[in-house]
C-alpha positions in Angstrom: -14.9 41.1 -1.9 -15.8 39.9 -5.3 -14.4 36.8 -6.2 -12.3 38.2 -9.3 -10.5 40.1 -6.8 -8.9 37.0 -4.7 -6.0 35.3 -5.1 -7.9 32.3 -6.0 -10.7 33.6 -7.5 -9.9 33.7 -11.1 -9.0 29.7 -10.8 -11.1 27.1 -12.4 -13.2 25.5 -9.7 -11.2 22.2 -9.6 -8.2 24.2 -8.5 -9.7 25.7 -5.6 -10.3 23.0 -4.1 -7.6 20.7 -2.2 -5.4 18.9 -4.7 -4.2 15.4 -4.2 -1.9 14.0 -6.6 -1.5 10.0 -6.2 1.5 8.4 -7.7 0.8 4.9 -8.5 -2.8 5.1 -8.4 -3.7 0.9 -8.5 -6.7 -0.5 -5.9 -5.7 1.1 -3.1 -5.2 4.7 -4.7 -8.5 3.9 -6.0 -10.2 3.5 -3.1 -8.3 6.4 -1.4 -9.7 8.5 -3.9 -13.4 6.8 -3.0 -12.8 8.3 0.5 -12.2 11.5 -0.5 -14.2 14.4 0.4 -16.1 16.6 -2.4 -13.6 19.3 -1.6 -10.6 17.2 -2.7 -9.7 17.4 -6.4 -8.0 14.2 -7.1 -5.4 13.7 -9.3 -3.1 10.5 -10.6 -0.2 9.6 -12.4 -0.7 7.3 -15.1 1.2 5.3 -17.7 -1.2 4.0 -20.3 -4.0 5.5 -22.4 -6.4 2.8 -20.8 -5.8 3.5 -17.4 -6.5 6.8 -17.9 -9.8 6.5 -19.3 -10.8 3.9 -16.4 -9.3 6.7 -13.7 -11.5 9.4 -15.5 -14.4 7.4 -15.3 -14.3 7.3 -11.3 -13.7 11.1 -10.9 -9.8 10.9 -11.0 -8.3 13.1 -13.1 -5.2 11.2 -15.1 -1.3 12.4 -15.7 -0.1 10.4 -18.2 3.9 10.2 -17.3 6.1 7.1 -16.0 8.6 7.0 -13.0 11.0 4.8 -15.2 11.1 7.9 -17.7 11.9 11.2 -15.7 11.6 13.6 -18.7 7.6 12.6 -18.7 7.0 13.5 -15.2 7.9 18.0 -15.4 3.8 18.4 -14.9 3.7 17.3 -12.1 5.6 20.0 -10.2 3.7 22.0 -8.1 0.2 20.4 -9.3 -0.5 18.4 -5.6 -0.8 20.5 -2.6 -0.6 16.4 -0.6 0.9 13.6 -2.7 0.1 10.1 -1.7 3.5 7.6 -3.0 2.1 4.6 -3.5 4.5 3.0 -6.3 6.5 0.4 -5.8 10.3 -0.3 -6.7 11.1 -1.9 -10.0 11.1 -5.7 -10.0 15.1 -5.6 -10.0 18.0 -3.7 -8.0 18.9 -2.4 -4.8 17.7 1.0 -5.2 14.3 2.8 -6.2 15.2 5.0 -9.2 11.4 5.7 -9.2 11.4 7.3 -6.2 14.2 9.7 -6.5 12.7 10.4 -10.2 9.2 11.8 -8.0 10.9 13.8 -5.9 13.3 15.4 -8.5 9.6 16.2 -10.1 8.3 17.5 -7.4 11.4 20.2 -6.8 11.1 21.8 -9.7 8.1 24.1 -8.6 5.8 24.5 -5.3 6.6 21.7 -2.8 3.1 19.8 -1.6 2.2 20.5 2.1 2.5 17.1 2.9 4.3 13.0 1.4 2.8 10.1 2.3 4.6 7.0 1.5 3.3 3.1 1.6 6.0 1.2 2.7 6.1 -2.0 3.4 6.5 -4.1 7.0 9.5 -6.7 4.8 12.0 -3.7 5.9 12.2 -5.3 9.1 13.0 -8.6 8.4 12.8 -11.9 10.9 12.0 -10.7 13.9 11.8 -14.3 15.4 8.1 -13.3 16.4 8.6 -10.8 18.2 6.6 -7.7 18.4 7.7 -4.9 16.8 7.4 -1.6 17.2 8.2 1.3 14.2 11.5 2.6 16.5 12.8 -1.3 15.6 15.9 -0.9 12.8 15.5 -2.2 9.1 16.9 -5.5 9.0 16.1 -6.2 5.6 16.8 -10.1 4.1 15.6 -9.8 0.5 16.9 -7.4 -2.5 13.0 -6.3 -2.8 13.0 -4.8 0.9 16.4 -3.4 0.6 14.6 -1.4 -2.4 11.9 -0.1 -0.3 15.0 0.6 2.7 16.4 2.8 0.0 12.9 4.2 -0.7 12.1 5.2 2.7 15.6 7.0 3.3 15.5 9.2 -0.2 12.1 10.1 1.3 13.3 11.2 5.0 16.2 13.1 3.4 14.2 15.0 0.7 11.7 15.9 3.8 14.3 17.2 6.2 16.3 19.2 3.3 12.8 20.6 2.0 10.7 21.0 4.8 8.0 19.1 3.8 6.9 16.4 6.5 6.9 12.9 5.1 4.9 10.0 6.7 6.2 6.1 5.8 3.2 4.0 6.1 4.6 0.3 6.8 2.2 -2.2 5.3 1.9 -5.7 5.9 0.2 -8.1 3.4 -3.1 -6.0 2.0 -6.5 -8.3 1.3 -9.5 -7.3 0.5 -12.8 -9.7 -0.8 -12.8 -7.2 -4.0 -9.6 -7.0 -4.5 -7.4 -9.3 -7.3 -5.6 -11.8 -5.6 -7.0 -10.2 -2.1 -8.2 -13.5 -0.4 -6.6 -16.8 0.0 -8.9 -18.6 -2.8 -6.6 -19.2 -5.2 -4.1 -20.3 -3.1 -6.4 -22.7 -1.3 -7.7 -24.1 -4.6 -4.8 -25.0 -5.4 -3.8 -27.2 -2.2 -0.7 -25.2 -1.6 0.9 -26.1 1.7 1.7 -23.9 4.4 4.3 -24.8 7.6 3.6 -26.6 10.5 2.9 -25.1 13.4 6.2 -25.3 15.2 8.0 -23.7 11.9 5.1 -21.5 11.0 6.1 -17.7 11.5 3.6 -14.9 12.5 1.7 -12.7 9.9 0.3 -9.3 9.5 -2.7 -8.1 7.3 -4.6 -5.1 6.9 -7.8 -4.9 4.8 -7.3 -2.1 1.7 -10.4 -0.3 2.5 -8.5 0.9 6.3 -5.1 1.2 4.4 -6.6 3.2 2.2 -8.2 5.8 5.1 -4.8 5.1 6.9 -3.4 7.1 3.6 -5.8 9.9 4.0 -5.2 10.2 7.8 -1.1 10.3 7.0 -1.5 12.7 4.4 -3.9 15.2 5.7 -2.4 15.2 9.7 0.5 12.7 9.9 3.3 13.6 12.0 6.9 15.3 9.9 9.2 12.9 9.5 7.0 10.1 10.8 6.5 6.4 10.3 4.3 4.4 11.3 3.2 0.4 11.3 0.1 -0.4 9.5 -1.7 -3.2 10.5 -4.8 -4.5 12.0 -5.0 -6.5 15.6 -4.3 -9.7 14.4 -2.3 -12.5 15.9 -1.9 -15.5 14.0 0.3 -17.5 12.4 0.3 -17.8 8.5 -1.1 -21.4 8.5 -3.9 -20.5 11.1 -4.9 -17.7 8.6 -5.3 -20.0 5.9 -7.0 -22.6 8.0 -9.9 -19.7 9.0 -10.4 -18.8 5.0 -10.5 -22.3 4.3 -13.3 -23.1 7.0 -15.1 -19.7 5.7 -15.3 -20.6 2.1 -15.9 -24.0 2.9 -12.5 -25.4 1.3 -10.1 -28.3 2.4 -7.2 -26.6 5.1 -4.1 -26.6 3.3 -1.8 -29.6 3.9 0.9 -28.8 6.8 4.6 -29.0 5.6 8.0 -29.2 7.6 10.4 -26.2 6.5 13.1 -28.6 5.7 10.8 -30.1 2.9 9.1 -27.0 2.4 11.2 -26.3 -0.9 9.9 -29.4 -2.8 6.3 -27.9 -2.6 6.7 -24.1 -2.5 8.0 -21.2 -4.7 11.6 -19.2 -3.8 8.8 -16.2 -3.1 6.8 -17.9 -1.2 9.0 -19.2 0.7 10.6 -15.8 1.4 7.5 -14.8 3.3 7.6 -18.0 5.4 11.3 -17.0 6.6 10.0 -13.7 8.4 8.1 -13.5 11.8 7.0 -10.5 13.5 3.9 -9.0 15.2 3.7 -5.3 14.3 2.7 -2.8 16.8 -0.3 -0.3 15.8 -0.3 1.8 18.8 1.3 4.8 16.7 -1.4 4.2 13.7 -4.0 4.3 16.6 -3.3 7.4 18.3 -1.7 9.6 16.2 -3.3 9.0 13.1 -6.4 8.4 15.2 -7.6 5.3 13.1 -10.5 3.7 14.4 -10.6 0.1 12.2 -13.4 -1.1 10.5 -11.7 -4.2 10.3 -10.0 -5.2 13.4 -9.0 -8.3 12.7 -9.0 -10.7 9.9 -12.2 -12.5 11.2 -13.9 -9.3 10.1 -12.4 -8.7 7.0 -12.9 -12.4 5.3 -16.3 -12.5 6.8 -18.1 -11.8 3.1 -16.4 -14.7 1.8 -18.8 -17.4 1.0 -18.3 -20.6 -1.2 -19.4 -18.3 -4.3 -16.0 -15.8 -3.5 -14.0 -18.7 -5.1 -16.3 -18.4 -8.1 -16.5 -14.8 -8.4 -12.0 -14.2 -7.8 -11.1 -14.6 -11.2 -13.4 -12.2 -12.2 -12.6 -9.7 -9.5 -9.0 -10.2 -10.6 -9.9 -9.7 -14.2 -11.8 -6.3 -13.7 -8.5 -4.9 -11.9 -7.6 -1.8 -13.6 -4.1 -1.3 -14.8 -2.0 1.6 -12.9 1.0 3.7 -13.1 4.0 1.3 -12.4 2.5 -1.2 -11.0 0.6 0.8 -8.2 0.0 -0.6 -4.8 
């Protein structure tokens, strides 16, 4: 049948191909994108002129529009057969207006064939260590993972009232040696204490290059309706993972700290993180998104750094590209 004669064929070729839109298209969207097939037409939302040019330069085709102005976003209805959510809450509230401003968008026209979401693991709270699994509730402590709470449910209701099956990939802190602010250097430059061992609390990580293919798993054959824990295998406490980037880059260990004087030497953020322990469980990311990781733990994943990663970070941090929203 000649090609004019298809349903498709009269298309330019970068709409017969798979179309997926990213929202919030920062390092990891970026790298998603890397992973992509040929066949896949990849498109993202952006919010500045700059961005736009630096997304075009890697292949990505850019949407200008911003989830804090609604009216801006009517393209992008029907334009992303998969959309990949990787914007985060604004800096303030207890809801995520950005989210429910996406999936007014994407009602207007064709609904996408499948939402991915990155989440993050904070919805769970303290877990006292324990290891948790993604049927756990939300327990959330702080104001910025009630927002992502809020996130997730918007999502599951818009999937169920649609149709559309919607995966919630929970992510735990995301490092990466070519990522800005991806490794411990600064940190460890700085001398910034971590807790001693008996109040340290357990930490998850996952590199940004697995996250990223973790994305592309969820949003190509990700369960409806589906969450799942992102996170590599693991097991340490926060202090012991600074320790082992210390020894790698050949730095002093941090100094160790008792919580109850912990506030004289560390931020009300910081701190936040060293009130939460938990030990995520993969087993769902493994088998049903099939994930095989190329870094399984930590070890792996710092292994480039070198003494020179302390030299090169500021400049990996200053080549970051700017992204709709403050993307992921």
């Amino acid at each position: 049948m000649p090609a004019n004669t298809t349903p498709l064929g009269a298309l330019p070729a970068r709409f017969r191909r798979q179309r997926l839109l990213i929202v919030g298209c920062g390092d990891v969207g970026q790298r998603v994108a890397r992973h992509c097939s040929a066949g896949v037409h990849v498109l993202a939302l952006t919010t500045t002129a700059d961005s736009a040019q630096a997304l075009r330069a890697q292949g990505i085709q850019p949407l200008r529009g911003n989830l804090d102005q609604p009216g801006t976003l009517a393209r992008l209805a029907g334009l992303g057969q998969r959309v990949l959510h990787l914007a985060p809450p604004p800096l303030q509230g207890w809801t995520d207006p950005r989210t429910l401003a996406l999936l007014r968008a994407l009602r207007r026209r064709s609904l996408p064939a499948q939402l991915s979401y990155v989440s993050t693991s904070g919805i769970y709270g303290d877990c006292d260590g324990a290891w948790v699994p993604e049927s756990r509730l939300p327990m959330p402590q702080t104001p910025r993972a009630h927002r992502r709470v809020d996130a997730e449910a918007q999502l599951r209701f818009w999937g169920r009232s649609s149709g559309v099956p919607v995966q919630i990939l929970r992510a735990p802190g995301i490092y990466a040696a070519d990522r800005a602010d991806g490794t411990p250097v600064a940190r460890l430059q700085k001398g910034t204490p971590v807790l001693c061992d008996a109040d340290d609390v357990y930490t998850n990580h996952i590199h940004a290059d697995d996250l990223a293919r973790a994305c592309l798993r969820a949003v190509w054959n990700g369960r409806a309706q589906r969450s799942y824990n992102v996170n590599d295998d693991t097991v340490l406490k926060m202090g012991d993972y600074f320790d082992l980037a210390a020894d790698l880059l050949q730095l002093p260990r941090p100094p160790r700290v008792a919580r109850a004087g912990a506030q004289a030497h560390l931020s009300v953020m910081v701190l936040s993180f060293m009130s939460e322990s938990r030990r995520l469980v993969n087993t769902r990311m493994k088998q049903e998104l099939r994930l095989q990781l190329r870094y399984p733990t930590v070890q792996e994943g710092l292994a480039s750094l070198r003494p020179s990663a302390a030299q090169t970070h500021s400049a990996t941090a200053a080549r970051a590209t700017p992204a709709s929203n403050s993307a992921v």
